[in-house]
C-alpha positions as CSV (number, residue, x, y, z in Angstrom):
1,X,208.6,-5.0,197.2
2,X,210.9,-2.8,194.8
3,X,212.1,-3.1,191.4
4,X,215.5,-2.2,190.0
5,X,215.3,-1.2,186.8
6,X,218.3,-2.7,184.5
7,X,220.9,-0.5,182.8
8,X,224.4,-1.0,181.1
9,X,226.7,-2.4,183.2
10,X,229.6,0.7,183.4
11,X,233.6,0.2,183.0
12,X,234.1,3.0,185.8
13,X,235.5,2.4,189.1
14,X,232.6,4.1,190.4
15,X,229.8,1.9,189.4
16,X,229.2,0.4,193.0
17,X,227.4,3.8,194.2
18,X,224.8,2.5,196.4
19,X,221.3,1.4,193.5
20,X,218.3,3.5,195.4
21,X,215.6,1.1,194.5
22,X,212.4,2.4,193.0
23,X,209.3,2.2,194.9
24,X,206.7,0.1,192.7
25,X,204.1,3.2,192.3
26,X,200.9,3.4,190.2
27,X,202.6,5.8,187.9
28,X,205.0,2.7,187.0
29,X,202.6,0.3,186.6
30,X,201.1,2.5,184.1
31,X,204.5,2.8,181.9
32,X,203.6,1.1,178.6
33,X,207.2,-0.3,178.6
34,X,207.4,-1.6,182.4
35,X,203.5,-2.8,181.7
36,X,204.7,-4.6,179.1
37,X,208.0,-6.4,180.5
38,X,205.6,-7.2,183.7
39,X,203.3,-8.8,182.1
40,X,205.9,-11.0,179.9
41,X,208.0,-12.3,183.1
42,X,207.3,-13.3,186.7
43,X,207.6,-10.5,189.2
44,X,207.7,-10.1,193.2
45,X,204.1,-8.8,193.6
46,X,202.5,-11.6,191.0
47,X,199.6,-13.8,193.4
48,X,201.9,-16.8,191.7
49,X,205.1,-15.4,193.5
50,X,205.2,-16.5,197.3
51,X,207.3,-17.4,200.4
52,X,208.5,-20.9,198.5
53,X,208.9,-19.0,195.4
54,X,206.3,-20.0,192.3
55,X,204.2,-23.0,192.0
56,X,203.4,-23.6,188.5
57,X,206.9,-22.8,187.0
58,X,207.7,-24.4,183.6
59,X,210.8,-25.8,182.6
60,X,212.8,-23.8,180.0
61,X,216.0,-23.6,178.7
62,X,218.3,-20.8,177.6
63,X,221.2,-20.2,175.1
64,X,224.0,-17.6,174.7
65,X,224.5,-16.3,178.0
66,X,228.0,-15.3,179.8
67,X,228.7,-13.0,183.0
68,X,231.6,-11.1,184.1
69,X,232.2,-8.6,187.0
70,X,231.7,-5.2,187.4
71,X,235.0,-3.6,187.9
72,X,235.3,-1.9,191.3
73,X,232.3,-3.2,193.0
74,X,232.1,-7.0,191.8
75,X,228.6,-7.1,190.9
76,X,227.3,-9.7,188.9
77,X,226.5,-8.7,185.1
78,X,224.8,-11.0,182.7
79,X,225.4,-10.8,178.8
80,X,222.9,-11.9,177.0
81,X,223.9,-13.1,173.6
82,X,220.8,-15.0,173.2
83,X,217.6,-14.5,170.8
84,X,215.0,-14.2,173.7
85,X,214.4,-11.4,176.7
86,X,215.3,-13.0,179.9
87,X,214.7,-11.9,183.1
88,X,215.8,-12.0,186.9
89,X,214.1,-12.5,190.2
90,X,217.2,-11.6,192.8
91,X,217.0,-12.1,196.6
92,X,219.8,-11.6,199.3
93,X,218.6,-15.1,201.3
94,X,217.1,-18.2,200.2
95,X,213.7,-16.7,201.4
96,X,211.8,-15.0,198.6
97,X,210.7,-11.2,200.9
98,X,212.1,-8.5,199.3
99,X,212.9,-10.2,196.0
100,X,214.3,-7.3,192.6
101,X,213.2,-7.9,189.6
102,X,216.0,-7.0,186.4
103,X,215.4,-7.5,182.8
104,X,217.7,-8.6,180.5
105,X,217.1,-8.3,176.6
106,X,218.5,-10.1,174.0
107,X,221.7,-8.7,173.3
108,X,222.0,-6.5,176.6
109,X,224.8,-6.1,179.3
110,X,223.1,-5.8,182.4
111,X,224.1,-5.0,186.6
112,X,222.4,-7.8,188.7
113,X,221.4,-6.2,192.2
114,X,223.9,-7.4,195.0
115,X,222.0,-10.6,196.0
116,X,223.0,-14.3,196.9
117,X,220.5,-16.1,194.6
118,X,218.8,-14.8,191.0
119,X,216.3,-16.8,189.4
120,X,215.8,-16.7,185.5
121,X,213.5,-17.0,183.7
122,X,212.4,-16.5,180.2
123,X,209.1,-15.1,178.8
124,X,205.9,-16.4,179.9
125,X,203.7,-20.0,177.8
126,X,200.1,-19.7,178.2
127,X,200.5,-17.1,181.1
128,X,203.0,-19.4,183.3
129,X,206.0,-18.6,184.2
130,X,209.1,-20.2,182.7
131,X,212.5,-21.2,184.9
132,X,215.7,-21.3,182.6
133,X,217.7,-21.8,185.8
134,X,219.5,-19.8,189.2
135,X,222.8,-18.3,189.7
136,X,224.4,-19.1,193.4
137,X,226.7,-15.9,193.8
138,X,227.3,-16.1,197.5
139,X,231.4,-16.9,197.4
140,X,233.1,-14.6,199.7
141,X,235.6,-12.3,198.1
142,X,233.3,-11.9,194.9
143,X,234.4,-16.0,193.9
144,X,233.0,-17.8,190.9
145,X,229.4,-17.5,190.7
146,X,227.7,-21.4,190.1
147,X,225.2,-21.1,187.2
148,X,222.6,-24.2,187.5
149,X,221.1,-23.9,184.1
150,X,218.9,-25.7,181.6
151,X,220.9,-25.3,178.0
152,X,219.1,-25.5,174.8
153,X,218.3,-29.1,173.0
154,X,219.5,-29.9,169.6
155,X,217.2,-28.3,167.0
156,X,216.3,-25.1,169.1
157,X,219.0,-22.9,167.5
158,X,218.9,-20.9,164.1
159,X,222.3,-21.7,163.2
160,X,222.1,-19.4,160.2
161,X,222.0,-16.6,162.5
162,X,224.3,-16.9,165.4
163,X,227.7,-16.1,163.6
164,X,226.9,-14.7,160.2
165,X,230.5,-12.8,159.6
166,X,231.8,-16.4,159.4
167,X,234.5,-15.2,162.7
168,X,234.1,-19.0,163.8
169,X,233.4,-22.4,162.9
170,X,229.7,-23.6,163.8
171,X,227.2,-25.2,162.3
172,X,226.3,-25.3,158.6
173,X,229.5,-23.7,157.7
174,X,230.9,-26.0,154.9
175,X,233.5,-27.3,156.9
176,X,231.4,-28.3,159.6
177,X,230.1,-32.1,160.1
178,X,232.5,-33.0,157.0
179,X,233.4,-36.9,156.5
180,X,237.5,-35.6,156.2
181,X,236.8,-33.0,158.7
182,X,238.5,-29.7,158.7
183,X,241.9,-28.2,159.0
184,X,242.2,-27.1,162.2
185,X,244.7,-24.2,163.4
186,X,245.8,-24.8,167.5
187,X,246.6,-22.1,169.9
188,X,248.3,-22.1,173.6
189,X,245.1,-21.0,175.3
190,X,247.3,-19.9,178.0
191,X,248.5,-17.5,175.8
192,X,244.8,-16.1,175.1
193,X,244.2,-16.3,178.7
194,X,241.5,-18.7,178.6
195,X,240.8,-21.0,181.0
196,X,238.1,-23.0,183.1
197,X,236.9,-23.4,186.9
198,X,234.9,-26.1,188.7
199,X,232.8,-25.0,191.7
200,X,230.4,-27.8,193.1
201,X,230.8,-29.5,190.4
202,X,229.7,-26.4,187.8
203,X,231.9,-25.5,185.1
204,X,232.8,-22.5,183.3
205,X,235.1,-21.1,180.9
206,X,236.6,-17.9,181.2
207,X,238.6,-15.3,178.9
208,X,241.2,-13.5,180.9
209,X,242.9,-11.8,176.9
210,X,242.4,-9.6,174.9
211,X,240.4,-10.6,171.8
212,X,237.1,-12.7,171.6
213,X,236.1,-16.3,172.0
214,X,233.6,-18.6,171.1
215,X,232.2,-21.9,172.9
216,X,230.4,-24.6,170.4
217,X,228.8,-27.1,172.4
218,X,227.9,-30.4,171.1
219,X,226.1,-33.2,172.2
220,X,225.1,-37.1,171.1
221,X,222.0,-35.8,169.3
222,X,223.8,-32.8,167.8
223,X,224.9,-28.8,167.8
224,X,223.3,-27.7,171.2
225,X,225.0,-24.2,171.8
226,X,227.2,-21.4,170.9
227,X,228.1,-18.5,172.7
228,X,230.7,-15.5,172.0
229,X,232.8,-14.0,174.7
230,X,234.5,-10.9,175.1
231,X,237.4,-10.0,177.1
232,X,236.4,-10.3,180.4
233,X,233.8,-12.9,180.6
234,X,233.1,-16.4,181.4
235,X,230.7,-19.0,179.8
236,X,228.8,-20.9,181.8
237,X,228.4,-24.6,180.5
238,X,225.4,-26.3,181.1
239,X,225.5,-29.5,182.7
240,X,225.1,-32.8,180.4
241,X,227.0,-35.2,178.2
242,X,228.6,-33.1,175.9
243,X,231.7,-31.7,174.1
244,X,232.8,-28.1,173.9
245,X,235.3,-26.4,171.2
246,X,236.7,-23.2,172.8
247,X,237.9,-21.0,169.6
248,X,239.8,-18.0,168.9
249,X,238.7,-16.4,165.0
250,X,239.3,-18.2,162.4
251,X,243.1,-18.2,161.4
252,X,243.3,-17.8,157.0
253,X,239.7,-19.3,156.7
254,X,240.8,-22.6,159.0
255,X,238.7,-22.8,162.9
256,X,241.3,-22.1,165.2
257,X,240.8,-24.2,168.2
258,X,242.0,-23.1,172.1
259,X,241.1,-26.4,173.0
260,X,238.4,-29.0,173.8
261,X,236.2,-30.0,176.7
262,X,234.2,-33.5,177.2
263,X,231.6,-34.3,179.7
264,X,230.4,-37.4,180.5
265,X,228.4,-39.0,183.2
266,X,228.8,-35.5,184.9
267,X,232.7,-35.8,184.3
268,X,235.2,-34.1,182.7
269,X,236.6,-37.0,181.0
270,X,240.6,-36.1,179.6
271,X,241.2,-34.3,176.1
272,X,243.9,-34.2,173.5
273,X,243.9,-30.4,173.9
274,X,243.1,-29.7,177.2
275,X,241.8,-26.5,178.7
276,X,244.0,-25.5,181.6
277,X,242.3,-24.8,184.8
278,X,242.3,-21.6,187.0
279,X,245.5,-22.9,188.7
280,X,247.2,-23.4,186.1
281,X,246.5,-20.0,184.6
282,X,247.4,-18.2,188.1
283,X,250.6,-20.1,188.5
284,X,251.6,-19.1,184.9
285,X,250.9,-15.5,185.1
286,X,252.0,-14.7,188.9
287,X,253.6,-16.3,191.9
288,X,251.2,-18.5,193.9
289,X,251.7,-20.6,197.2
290,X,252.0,-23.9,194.5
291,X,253.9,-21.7,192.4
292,X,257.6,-24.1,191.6
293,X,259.6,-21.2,192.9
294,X,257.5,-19.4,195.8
295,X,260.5,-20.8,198.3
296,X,263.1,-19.2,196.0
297,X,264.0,-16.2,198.0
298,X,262.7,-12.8,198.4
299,X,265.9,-11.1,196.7
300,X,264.8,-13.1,192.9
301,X,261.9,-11.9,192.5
302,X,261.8,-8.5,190.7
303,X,260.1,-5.7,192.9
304,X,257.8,-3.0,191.7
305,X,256.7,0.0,192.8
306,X,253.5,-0.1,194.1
307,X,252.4,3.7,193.8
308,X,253.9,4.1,190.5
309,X,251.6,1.5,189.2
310,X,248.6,2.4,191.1
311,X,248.0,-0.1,193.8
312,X,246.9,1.5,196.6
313,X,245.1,0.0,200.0
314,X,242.4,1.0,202.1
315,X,241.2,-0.1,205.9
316,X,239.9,1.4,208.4
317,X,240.9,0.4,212.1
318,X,238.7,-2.4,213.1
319,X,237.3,-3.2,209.6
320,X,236.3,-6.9,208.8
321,X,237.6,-6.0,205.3
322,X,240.7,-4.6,203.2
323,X,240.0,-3.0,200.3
324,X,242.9,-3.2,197.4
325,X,242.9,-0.9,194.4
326,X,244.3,-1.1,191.1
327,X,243.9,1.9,188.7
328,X,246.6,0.9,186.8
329,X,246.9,-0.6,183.0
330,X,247.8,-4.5,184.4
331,X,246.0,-6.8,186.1
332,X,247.9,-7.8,189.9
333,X,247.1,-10.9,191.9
334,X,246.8,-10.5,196.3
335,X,247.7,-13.5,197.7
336,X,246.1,-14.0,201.0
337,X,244.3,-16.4,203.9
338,X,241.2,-17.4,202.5
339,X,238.8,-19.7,204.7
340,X,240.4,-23.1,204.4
341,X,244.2,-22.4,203.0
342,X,246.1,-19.7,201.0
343,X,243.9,-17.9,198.0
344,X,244.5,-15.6,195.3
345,X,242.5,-13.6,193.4
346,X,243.2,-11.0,190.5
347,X,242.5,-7.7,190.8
348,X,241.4,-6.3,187.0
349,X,243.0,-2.7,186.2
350,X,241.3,-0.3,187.1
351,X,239.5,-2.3,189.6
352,X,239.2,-2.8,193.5
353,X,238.6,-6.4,195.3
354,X,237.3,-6.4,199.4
355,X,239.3,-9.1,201.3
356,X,238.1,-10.1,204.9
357,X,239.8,-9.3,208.2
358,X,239.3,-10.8,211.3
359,X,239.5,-7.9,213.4
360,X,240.6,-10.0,216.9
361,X,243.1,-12.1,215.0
362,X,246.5,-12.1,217.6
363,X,248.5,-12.9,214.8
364,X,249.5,-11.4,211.7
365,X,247.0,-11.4,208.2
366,X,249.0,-11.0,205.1
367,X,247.9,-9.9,202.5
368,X,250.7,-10.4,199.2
369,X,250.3,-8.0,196.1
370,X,252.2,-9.2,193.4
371,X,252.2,-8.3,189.4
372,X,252.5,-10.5,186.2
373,X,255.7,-12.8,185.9
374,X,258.3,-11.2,183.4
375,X,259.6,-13.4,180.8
376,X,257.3,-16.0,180.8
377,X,258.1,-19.2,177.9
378,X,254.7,-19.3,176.0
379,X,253.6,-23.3,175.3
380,X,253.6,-24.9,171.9
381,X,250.0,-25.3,171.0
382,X,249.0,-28.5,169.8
383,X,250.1,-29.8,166.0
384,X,248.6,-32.4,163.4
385,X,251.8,-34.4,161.9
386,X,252.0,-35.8,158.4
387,X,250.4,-38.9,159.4
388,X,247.4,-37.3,161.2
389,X,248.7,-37.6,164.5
390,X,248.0,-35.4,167.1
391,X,250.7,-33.8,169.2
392,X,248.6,-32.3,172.6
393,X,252.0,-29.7,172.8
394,X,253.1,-28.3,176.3
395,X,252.2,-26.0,178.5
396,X,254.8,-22.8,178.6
397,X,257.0,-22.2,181.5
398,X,256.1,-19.3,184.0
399,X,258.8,-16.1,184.0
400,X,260.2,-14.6,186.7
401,X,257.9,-13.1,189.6
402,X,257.4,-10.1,190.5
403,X,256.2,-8.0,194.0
404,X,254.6,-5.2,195.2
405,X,254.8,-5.8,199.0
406,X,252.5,-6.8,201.6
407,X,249.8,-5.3,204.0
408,X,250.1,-7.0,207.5
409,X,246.7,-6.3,210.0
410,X,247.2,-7.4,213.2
411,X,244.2,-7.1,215.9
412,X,242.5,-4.8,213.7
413,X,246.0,-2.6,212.8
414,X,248.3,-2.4,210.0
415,X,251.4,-3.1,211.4
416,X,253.3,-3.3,208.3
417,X,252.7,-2.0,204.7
418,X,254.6,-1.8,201.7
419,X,252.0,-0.3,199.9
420,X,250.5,3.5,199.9
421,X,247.5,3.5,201.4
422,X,244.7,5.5,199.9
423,X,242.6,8.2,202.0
424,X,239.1,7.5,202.8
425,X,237.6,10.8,202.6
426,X,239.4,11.2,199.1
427,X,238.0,8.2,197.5
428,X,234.5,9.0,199.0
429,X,235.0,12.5,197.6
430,X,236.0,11.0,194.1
431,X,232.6,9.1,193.7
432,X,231.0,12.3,194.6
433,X,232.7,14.7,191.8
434,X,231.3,11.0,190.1
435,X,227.6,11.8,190.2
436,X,227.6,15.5,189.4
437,X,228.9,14.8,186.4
438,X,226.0,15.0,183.7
């Protein structure tokens, strides 16, 4: 059994250096802090902990929690927003051997170990171990992670606490609950970036801009959650009957709303002011294979240069993956076969994404860089007319594409590249100069 202690999760491209796990030793055991974690949470070498995992969990439920990605290696990180310490039982199979434990306190940013399942769990009641929930992170390509969580009840939040610079509207603000309501600003999330995803029937909500947002769940017994997100992260929403207002700040004292989402019955039921989905987003920021003008001709679309911007490739003969890199400023989509159809996934700046080759393929693997669309018509956001009436507004029409070129492997060998390809050795050698520094 080993144990991974937690630390910040790092912006650098070189934060997937292999962990080296720390055997548990007595000397560990002994550390007042580690003592002291151990003996508020569940861990691997507890006589509760076996092969079918614990058998006298508790149900709990947790608040204020979003994830993101490490950039350059992909690994899970959790944000913890909440009031309480969670923590993190991660294994790499369904079976419980060889299980990591990772703490995560309230109001740290912290690197899961590269597993396909992580268990939370929040402190121990009466010495028994307390499930909030799992995470399901086994997607190829570094997909959407599914969070199956418990979310808080009505009542279990201080809601004189969670946003006391007033940046958002939630509860017990004096415009909140209000018989006349308040006066709402609306803004094109599409222009924030924002958008939601639906993986086995999990949602989340994710900020792809620049500035934060916030996510006020409601539901038919009252205020049940609120949770801030940075650039880069995603809210997980917990499953139920209930109604979420996804916010930019406050615009001149009035909530300034992105849009809404309502659950019911395990539905997404429609909304005046819709959330767009990760389609949607994609196909407004690049060119997609559902993209209105991906037949329009190579010669429209603008082309960039690839090694100006920083977008490099890496494989090695025979490889069962393709590594892209992106140290530039933008973020660039690769368009590519996935398992069932065409996919596409964005590549962060200063980020790298692995994509899977089948090494005996006889026919060609493409793999399509492109960068953001140029001259893209931002939406009208939705509008309240004299009479009260809501306008839902439009979504904004995509610009003109733009392309870096392709990579084509064939039996295991580029065979065509439009792209620089990035040595090996060097980028080995670059993580080394990584970990000398002090």
């Amino acid at each position: 059994m080993t144990v991974t202690h937690a630390r910040p999760a790092s912006d650098d491209d070189t934060s997937n250096l292999p962990r080296m796990p720390l055997a548990l030793t007595h000397r560990e055991i002994d550390d007042p802090v580690d003592h002291g974690v151990r003996e508020r949470f569940l861990t691997a070498d507890d006589p509760e902990w076996t092969n079918d995992g614990a058998a006298d969990w508790l149900s709990g439920h947790v608040s204020g929690l979003t994830y993101s990605r490490t950039p350059g290696s992909g690994h899970l990180v959790l944000h913890n927003r909440g009031a309480r310490d969670l923590a993190v039982l991660s294994t790499k199979t369904r079976d419980t051997e060889d299980a990591e434990f990772t703490h995560v306190p309230a109001g740290g940013d912290v690197d899961l170990p590269d597993a396909d399942f992580h268990i939370v769990q929040s402190e121990r009641i009466g010495h028994r171990p307390v499930l909030v929930g799992q995470i399901v992170d086994d997607a190829p390509d570094h997909g959407e992670p599914r969070f199956l969580l418990d979310g808080p009840c009505a009542g279990e939040i201080d809601w004189t606490t969670v946003d006391p610079d007033d940046r958002f509207w939630t509860p017990g603000d004096v415009d909140f609950g209000t018989e006349s309501g308040p006066s709402f600003v609306f803004v094109d999330p599409l222009s924030r970036g924002v958008h939601h995803t639906v993986v086995d029937g999990e949602v989340a909500i994710h900020n792809r801009g620049d500035e934060e947002i916030a996510v006020l769940t409601v539901g038919a017994d009252g205020p049940l959650d609120f949770v801030v997100a940075g650039p880069g992260e995603s809210v997980p929403i917990a499953p139920g009957d209930s109604v979420c207002y996804v916010q930019a700040r406050r615009t001149d004292s009035c909530p300034t709303l992105l849009g809404v989402m309502w659950f019911a019955s395990g539905r997404s039921m429609p909304s005046a002011v819709p959330i767009p989905s990760r389609r949607t987003y994609l196909d407004h920021n690049y060119l997609t294979p559902w993209s209105a003008d991906w037949d329009c001709g190579y010669p429209e679309q603008i082309h960039l240069d690839a090694e100006e911007a920083g977008v490099t490739y890496q494989y090695r003969a025979g490889a069962q993956t393709l590594t892209i890199r992106n140290t530039g400023d933008e973020p660039i989509a690769v368009l590519y076969n996935g398992t069932a159809d065409r996919a596409v996934a964005e590549v962060a700046p200063r980020g790298r994404m692995a994509f899977p080759v089948r090494a005996d393929a006889p026919t060609g693997q493409v793999f399509s860089i492109v960068g953001r669309r140029v001259d893209s018509v931002p939406g009208h956001a939705a509008t309240v007319d004299s009479s009260g009436s809501l306008d839902p507004g439009t979504i904004g029409t995509p610009g003109t594409a733009t392309n870096f070129g392709s990579v084509v492997i064939m039996l295991g060998t580029v065979v065509y590249s439009a792209v620089p390809k990035k040595n090996l050795y060097l980028a080995w050698s670059d993580r080394r100069r990584w970990r000398r520094r002090p």
